[in-house]
GUTORDREN-697226 format. One record per residue (C-alpha): residue in one letter; x, y, z. Coordinates in steps of 0.2 Angstrom, whole numbers, padded with zeros to 4 digits, always signed. Layout:
GUTORDREN-697226
AXYZ ...
//
This chain:
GUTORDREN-697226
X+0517+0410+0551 X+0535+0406+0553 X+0542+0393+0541 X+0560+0383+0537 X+0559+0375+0523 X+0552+0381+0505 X+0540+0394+0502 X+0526+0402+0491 X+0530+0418+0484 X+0516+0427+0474 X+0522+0437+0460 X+0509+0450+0449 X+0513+0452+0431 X+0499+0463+0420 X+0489+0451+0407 X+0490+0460+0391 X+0473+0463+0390 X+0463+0463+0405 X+0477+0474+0414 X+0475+0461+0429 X+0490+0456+0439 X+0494+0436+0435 X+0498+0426+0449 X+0514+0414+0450 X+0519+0403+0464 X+0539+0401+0465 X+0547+0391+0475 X+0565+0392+0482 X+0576+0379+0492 X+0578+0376+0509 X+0599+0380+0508 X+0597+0395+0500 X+0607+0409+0509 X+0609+0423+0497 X+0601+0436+0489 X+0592+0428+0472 X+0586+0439+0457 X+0575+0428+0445 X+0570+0434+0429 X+0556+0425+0417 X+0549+0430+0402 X+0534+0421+0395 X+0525+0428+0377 X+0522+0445+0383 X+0526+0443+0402 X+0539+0451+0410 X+0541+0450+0430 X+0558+0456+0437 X+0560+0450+0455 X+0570+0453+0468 X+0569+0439+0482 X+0580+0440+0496 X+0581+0421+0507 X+0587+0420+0522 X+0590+0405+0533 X+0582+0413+0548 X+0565+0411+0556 X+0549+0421+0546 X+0543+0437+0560 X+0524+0441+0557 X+0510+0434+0547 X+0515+0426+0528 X+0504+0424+0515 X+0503+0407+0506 X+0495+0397+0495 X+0489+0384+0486 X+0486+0377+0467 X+0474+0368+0460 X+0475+0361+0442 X+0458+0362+0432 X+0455+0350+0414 X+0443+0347+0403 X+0442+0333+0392 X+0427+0326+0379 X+0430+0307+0384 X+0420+0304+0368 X+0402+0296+0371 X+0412+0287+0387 X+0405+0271+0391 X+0401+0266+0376 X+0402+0249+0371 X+0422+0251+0372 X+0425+0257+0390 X+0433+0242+0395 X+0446+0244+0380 X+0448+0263+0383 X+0448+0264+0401 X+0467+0257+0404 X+0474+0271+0392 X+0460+0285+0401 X+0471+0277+0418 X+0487+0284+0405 X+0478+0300+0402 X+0474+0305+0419 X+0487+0297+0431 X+0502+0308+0421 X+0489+0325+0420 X+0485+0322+0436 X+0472+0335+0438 X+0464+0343+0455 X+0449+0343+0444 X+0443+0335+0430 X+0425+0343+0417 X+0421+0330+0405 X+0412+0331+0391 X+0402+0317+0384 X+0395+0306+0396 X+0380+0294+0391 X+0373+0289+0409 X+0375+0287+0428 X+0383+0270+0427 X+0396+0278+0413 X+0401+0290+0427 X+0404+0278+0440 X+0414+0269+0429 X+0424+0281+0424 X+0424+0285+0444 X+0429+0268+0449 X+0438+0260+0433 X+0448+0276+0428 X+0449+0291+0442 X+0451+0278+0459 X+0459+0265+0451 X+0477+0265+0455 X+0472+0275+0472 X+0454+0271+0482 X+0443+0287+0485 X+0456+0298+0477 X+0440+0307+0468 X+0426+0311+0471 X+0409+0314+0459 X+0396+0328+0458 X+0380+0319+0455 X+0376+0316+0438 X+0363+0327+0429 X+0353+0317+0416 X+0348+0331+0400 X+0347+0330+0384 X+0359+0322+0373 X+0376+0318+0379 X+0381+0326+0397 X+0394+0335+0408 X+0402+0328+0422 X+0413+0334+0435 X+0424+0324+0447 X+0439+0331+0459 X+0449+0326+0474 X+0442+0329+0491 X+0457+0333+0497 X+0460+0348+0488 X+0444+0355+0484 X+0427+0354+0490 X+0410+0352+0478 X+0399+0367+0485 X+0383+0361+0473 X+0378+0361+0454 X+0365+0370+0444 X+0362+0367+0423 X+0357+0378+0409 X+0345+0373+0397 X+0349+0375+0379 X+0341+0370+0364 X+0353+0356+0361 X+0365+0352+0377 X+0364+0357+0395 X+0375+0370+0401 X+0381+0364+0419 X+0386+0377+0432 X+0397+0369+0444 X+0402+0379+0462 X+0419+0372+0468 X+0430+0380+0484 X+0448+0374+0485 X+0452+0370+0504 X+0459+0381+0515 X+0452+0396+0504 X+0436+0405+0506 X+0437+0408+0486 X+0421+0400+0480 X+0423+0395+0460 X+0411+0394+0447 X+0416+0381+0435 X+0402+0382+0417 X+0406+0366+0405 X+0400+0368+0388 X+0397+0355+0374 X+0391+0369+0358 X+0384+0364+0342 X+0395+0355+0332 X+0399+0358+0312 X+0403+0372+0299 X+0391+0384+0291 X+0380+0399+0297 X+0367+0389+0306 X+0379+0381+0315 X+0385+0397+0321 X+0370+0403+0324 X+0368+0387+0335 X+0383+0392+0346 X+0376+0409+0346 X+0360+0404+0354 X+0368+0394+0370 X+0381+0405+0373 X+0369+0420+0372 X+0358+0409+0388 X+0376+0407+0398 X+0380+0425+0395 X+0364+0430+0402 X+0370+0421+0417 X+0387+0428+0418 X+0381+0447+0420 X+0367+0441+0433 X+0384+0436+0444 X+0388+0450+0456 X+0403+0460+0448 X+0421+0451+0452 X+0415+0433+0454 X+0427+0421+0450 X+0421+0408+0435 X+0428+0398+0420 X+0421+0392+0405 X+0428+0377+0397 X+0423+0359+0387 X+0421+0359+0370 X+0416+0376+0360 X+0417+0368+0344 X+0421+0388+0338 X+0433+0389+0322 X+0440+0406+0325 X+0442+0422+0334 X+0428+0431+0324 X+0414+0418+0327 X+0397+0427+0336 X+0398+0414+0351 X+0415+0419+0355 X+0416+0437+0351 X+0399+0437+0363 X+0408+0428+0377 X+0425+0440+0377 X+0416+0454+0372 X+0412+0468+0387 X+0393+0468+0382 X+0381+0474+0393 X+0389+0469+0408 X+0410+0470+0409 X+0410+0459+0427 X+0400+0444+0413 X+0413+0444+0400 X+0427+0432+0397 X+0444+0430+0390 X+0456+0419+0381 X+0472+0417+0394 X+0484+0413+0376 X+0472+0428+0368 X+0475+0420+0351 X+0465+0430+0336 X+0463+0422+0320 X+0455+0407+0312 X+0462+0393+0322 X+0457+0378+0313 X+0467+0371+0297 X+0478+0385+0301 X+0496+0376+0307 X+0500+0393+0313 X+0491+0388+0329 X+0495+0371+0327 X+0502+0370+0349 X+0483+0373+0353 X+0475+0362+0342 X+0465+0347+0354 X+0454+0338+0340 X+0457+0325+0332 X+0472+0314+0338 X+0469+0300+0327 X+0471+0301+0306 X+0460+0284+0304 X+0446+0279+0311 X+0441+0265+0324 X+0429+0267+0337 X+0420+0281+0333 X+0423+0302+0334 X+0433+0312+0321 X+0448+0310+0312 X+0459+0321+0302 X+0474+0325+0315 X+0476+0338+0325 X+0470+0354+0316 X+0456+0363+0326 X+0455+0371+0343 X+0438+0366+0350 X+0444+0361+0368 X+0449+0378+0379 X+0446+0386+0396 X+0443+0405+0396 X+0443+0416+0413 X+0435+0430+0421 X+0443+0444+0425 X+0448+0437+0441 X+0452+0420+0438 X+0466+0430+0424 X+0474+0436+0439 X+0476+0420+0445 X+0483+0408+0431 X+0499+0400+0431 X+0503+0408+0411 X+0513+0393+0409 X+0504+0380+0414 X+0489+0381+0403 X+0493+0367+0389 X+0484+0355+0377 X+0488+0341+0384 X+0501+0331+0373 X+0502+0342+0359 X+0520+0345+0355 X+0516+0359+0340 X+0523+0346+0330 X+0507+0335+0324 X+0499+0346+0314 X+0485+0335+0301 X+0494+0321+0310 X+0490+0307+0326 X+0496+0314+0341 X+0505+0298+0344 X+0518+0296+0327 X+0533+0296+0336 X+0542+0308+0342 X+0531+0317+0354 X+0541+0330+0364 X+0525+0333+0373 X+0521+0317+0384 X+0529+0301+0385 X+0525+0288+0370 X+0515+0276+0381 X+0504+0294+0386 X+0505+0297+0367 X+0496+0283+0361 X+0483+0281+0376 X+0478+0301+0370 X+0478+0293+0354 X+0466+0278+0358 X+0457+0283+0373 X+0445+0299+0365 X+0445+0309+0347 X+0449+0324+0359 X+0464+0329+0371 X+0462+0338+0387 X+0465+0356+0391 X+0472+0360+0408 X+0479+0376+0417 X+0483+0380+0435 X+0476+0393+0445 X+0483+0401+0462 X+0471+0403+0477 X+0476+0410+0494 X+0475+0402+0509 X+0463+0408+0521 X+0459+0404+0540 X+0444+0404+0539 X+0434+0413+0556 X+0419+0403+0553 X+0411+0389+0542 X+0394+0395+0541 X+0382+0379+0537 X+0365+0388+0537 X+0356+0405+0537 X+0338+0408+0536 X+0325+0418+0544 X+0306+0418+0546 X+0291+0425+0554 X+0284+0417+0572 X+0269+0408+0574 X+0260+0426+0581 X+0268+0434+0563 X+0273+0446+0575 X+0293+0444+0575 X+0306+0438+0563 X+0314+0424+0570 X+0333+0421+0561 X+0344+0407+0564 X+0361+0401+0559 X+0374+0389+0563 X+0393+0386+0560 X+0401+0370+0558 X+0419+0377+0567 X+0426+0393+0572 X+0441+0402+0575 X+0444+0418+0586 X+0426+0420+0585 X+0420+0435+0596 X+0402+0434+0589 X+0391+0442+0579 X+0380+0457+0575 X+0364+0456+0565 X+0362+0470+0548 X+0345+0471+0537 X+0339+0484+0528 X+0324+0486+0515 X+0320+0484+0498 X+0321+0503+0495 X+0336+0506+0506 X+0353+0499+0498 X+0364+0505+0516 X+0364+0490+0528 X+0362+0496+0548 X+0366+0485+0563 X+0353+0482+0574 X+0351+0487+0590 X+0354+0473+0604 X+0356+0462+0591 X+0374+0457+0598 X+0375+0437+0599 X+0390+0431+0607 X+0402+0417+0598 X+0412+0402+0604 X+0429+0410+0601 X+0437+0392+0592 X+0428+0374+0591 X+0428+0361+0580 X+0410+0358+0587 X+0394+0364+0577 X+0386+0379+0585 X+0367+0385+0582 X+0361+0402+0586 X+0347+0412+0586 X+0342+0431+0585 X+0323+0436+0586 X+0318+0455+0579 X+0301+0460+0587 X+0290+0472+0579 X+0294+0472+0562 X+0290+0485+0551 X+0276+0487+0537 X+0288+0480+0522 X+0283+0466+0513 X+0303+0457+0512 X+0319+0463+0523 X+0335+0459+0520 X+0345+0454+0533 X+0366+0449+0536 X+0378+0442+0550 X+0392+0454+0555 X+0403+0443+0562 X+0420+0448+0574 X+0437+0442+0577 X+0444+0442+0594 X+0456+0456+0585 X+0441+0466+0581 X+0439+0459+0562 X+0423+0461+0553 X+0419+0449+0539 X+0399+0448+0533 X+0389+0433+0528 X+0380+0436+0509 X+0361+0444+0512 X+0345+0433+0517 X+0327+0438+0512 X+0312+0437+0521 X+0296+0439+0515 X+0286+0446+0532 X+0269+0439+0522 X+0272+0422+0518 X+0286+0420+0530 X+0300+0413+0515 X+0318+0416+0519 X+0334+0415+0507 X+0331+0427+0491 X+0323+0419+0479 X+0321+0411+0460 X+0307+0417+0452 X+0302+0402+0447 X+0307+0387+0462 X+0316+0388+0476 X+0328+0375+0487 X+0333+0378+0504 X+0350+0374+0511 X+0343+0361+0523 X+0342+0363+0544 X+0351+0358+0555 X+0365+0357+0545 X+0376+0350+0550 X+0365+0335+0560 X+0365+0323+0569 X+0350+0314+0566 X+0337+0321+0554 X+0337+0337+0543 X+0323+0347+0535 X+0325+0354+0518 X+0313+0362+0510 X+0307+0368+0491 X+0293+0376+0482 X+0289+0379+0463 X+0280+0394+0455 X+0269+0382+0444 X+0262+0365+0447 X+0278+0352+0439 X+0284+0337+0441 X+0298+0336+0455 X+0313+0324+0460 X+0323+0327+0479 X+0336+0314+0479 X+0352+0313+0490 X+0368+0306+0485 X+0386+0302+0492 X+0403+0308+0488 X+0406+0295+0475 X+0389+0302+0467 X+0380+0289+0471 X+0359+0289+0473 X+0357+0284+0493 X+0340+0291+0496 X+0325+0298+0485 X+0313+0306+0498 X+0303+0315+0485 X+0296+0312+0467 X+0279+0318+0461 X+0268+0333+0458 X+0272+0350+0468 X+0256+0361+0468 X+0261+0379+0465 X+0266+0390+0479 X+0265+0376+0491 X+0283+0376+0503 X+0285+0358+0504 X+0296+0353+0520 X+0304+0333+0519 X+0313+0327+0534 X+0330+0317+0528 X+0333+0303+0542 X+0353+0296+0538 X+0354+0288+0554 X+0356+0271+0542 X+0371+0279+0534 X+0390+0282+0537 X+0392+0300+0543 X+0400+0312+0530 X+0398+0324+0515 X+0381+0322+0507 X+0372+0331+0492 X+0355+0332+0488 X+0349+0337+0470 X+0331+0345+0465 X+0325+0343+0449 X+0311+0351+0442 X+0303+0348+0424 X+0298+0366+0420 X+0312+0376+0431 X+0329+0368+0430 X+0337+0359+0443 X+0349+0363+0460 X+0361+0353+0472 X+0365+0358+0488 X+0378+0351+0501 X+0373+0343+0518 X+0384+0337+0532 X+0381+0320+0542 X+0388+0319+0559 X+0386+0301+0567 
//
C-alpha cells in the first residue's frame, strides 16, 4: 500500500499485568521530512520510538488501522416520563463523546429505544446509528446502538440471571475480520453481604460463559457493576485466572482498593453527578466507581491507555455535581447535560483493530445427509471475494482432533466479485460415525490458506452447525437472497417460541413464527422480503425455557 499523506503506526508497550503488548495509533504529518523520536510516558507505560518519515512513496505492503471508541452509559430508567426533557442534554452527552458504539444500561421498552435511536443518536445526523433489536427481560434492560459505518452488528445472545439479563453482543469493526464480544451488565445494586453475594451469583453465570469461549477471543465486560472495591467476590472472580486463564478479565487502570467514598480515586468515580435530587436515581456527588469496562487478554493489547475516561470527570468533583463550575474535563454546556440527563456518566476507551482485506465474506455453511442418507451434502456461499483460488474441504471425527483434507474435494473460487457465490461439495459413502466435523480450507491466488470455524453433522438425524444442548438457530439459506430465505430452529423440550425479523434501526418488520415448538421437531420457516427495501436485516429467536439468539441476514432487491 503506498500512501502520501499521514499514516498509522502501531506501537507495543507491556500492560503491567497481563504482559501483553498495548496497542497505540500515532499519527505524523504530511510535511515531515526528518528523522522523529517520540517519547510518551503514561502511569507505568514507557514506549521509546524511533520513526523515521520520509516524503517518498511506501514500497511493499503496510499495515494500518483503525479505532473504534466503545461507551457505556446507565441512561437511568430512559424514557421515563422525562425523556422529552433529558433527551436534548443526552444530544450534549453523545454528540461531544461521540462514540463508535454506545451499551446502555436502563432501558424500559422497545419504544424507549427508538426514542433514544431517533430523538438522541440520529438526531443531529439521519441513520448515523444503528440499533441491535431490543431484548425484552426482566427488569430494566440493555441495549446497544452503533454506526454502520464503522462497525457491523454480527447478532446478540442474553444471560439469564436471577435479577437482570446479561446481554452478549457480537460486533466486527469494518475492514477487520476481528469479531468482538461486547457482555453489558446491570449487577445488584446496594451495600451489605447479600448484595455481594447477589453480584456473586451473576457474575459466576457470565464467567461460566467466558471460559466456554475458545482461548484468545476478544471480549469486554462493561455497564454498571455496582462493585465498591477491588476485594468484592464478583470482581476478584471476574480478574481472577480461575478455572480457565482465556475467561478471566482485567481492569485497563488496575486500580486496587476500596474505590467508593475514597477521594483517592475520585478521577474514576461515574455515579452520582448530581448532589440533589430531581427526577429520580441517586445523589450524593461523585463518590463511587460503579460504571467501567474491563478487557480480555486481548482486547489489553489493543487499548488506547489514554483514552479510557469517565467521561466529564475532572478529579475535581469529588461528593460534588459534576457540573459546579470549573469543570476541566468537558465544556460547561457538556457539564450540566451530564449533570441533568442520567444519575450516571459514561465510560469510554478506544481500542485498535487491524485492517484486513478480507479473501472472502462467508455468508452460510451448513451441511447435511441426502434424501438416500447415503452422502453428506455441504454447502456454502460467499457474499464477495478477493484473489479467491477456491477451496478445499477438511472434516474429522469426534474421536480424532487432527483435521485431514479430502480427497477431490477441491472446489474452485471466483478469483474477485462483488457478486454472491454458492457452492456445493457432496462426500459419498460416509463412515459409521454418528457426527463429523467438517471445515473449508480456503486459497489465495498467492497460495494463502485461511480456514472457516468447524461445522457438525449429525449423519442420523441429518442436523448441521454444532449444537446448543438445549435449541438451536440456523444462520438462514441462501444468505444472502434474492427472494426468499429458509431459516430454521428446533428446541430440546416442548416451549413457547418467538422468530421475528427486524431492520437496522431495530425495528420489528416481520414475525413469521410465535407459538409452541414440539421437542426435537426442526422447524423450517420460509422469510419472503420481496415487500421490503433490500438491505441488512436481523432475525431474533426467543425461547421461554432456553434463552434467546439473533442472527444477521442479507436482502438483495
Amino acid at each position: 500500500m503506498t500512501q502520501f499523506g499521514s499514516f498509522a503506526i502501531l506501537l507495543p508497550a507491556k500492560h503491567h499485568r497481563t504482559g501483553v503488548p498495548i496497542s497505540q495509533a500515532f499519527l505524523r504529518s504530511r510535511h515531515a521530512r526528518l528523522p522523529l523520536v517520540t517519547r510518551k510516558l503514561f502511569s507505568g507505560y514507557v514506549a521509546i520510538l524511533a520513526v523515521v518519515l520520509l516524503l517518498v512513496p511506501a514500497i511493499g505492503s503496510a499495515q494500518s488501522f483503525d479505532t473504534l471508541r466503545i461507551a457505556t452509559y446507565n441512561i437511568l430508567n430512559y424514557p421515563g416520563s422525562t425523556s422529552a426533557v433529558r433527551n436534548p442534554e443526552f444530544r450534549k452527552v453523545i454528540h461531544t463523546l461521540s462514540p463508535d458504539v454506545l451499551v446502555v444500561q436502563e432501558l424500559v421498552s422497545a419504544a424507549g429505544q427508538n426514542e433514544f435511536l431517533s430523538s438522541v443518536l440520529n438526531a443531529y445526523t439521519p441513520n448515523l446509528y444503528a440499533a441491535a433489536p431490543f431484548n425484552d427481560g426482566p427488569d430494566t434492560d440493555n441495549g446497544l446502538f452503533y454506526k454502520p459505518a464503522r462497525c457491523e452488528f454480527l447478532g446478540a445472545t442474553y444471560l439469564s440471571t436471577p435479577l437482570r439479563d446479561i446481554a452478549e453482543y457480537v460486533v466486527r469493526p469494518v475492514n477487520s475480520t476481528t469479531s468482538l464480544r461486547i457482555y453489558s451488565v446491570h449487577l445488584k445494586a446496594s451495600t451489605g453481604t447479600t448484595n455481594e453475594q447477589a453480584r456473586l451469583q451473576e457474575v459466576t453465570i457470565l464467567r461460566n460463559r467466558l471460559d466456554s469461549l475458545p482461548s484468545g477471543t476478544p471480549f469486554l465486560i462493561l455497564g454498571d457493576f455496582n462493585i465498591y472495591s477491588s476485594a468484592e467476590p464478583a470482581f476478584q472472580l471476574l480478574t481472577s485466572t480461575g478455572t480457565n486463564a482465556a475467561g478471566q478479565a482485567f481492569d485497563p487502570l488496575n486500580l486496587s482498593g476500596s474505590w467508593g467514598s475514597n477521594p483517592a480515586f475520585a478521577p474514576y468515580h461515574t455515579q452520582s453527578p448530581r448532589v440533589r435530587s430531581f427526577g429520580g436515581g441517586s445523589t450524593g456527588g461523585m463518590d463511587d466507581r460503579f460504571d467501567m469496562i474491563l478487557t480480555s487478554s486481548t482486547m489489553a493489547g489493543r487499548i488506547v491507555p489514554s483514552s479510557y475516561i469517565a467521561y466529564g470527570n475532572d478529579g475535581n468533583h469529588y461528593n460534588d455535581s459534576i457540573n459546579r463550575l470549573p469543570n476541566a474535563a468537558v465544556p460547561d454546556s457538556v457539564a450540566n447535560a451530564l449533570h441533568a440527563a442520567s444519575d450516571h456518566i459514561p465510560v469510554a476507551a478506544k481500542f485498535v483493530f487491524e485492517r484486513n482485506v478480507v479473501p472472502i465474506q462467508l455468508a452460510y455453511f451448513n451441511g447435511s445427509l441426502n434424501a438416500r442418507a447415503d452422502s453428506i451434502v455441504l454447502r456454502w456461499g460467499t457474499v464477495s471475494e478477493t484473489n479467491n483460488f477456491g477451496f478445499y474441504v477438511q472434516k474429522r471425527t469426534s474421536t480424532i482432533e487432527q483435521w485431514w483434507t479430502i480427497e477431490h474435494s477441491f472446489v474452485p473460487g471466483h478469483g474477485t466479485t462483488l457478486e454472491p457465490q454458492h457452492y456445493r461439495f457432496a462426500e459419498p459413502n460416509i463412515p459409521p460415525a454418528a457426527t463429523l466435523f467438517y471445515r473449508l480450507q480456503q486459497l489465495d491466488l498467492d497460495g494463502t490458506a485461511h480456514f472457516t470455524e468447524g461445522i457438525a453433522v449429525n449423519t442420523v438425524s441429518s442436523v448441521s452447525i454444532t449444537q446448543p444442548t438445549t435449541a438451536f438457530l440456523s444462520q438462514n439459506y441462501p444468505n444472502p437472497s434474492n427472494a426468499q430465505t429458509v431459516i430454521e430452529f428446533r428446541v430440546a423440550s416442548s416451549d413457547a417460541v418467538s422468530l421475528t425479523v427486524f431492520d437496522m434501526l431495530g425495528r420489528e418488520v416481520r414475525r413469521l413464527f410465535d407459538g409452541d415448538a414440539a421437542a426435537g421437531t426442526t422447524y423450517r420457516v420460509k422469510f419472503d422480503a420481496s415487500d421490503l427495501a433490500g438491505g441488512v436485516y436481523f432475525y431474533r429467536f426467543v425461547s421461554a425455557q432456553h434463552g434467546s439468539a439473533t442472527r444477521r441476514l442479507v436482502y438483495l432487491k
